[in-house]
N, C-alpha and C positions, 0 to 999 in steps of 0.2 A: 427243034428238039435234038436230033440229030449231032447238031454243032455245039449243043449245051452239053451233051455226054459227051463229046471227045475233049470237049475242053475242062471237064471234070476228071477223067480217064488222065489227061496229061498233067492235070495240076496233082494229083492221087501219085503218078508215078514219081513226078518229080522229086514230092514229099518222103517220097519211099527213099528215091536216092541221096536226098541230102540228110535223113534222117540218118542213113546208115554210118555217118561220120562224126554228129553232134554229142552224141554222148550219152548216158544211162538214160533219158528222159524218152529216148526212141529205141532202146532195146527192148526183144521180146516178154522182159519181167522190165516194166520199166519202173523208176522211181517218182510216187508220187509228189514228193517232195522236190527233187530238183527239176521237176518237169515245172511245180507250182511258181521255184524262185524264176524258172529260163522264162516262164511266159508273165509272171509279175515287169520282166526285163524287157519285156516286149517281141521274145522271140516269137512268133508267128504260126512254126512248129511245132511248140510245146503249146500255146494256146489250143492249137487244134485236135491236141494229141491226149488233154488235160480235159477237153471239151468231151471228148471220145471215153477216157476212163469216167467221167461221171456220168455219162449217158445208157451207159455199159453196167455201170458197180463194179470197176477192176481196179482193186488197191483203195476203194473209198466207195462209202454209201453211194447210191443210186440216186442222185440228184436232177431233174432233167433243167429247173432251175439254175442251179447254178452250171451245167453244162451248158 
């Protein structure tokens, strides 16, 4: 369990930092839309980030479906 959280903790940070470069999809307001086209592209980050705002209801109904 132990090693499941640090490896959670480390993929969480990583996301943090390469978020910080990618673009409006991972800023603090981020944009629904270009988060929808980056993870339609297969970015990884915007899936997860996209996953996160419909889980949430930030910027789009509360879906846990389609989260």
């Amino acid at each position: 369990m132990k090693n499941l959280m640090q490896q959670f903790c480390f993929a969480l940070l990583l996301s943090m930092f390469s978020s910080a470069y990618a673009g409006s999809c991972f800023q603090k307001s981020p944009d629904v839309s270009d988060c929808k086209i980056k993870a339609e592209q297969g970015n990884l980050d915007a899936q997860f980030f996209l996953g996160v705002m419909y889980g949430n209801g930030e910027g789009v109904p509360q879906d846990y479906k389609q989260a």
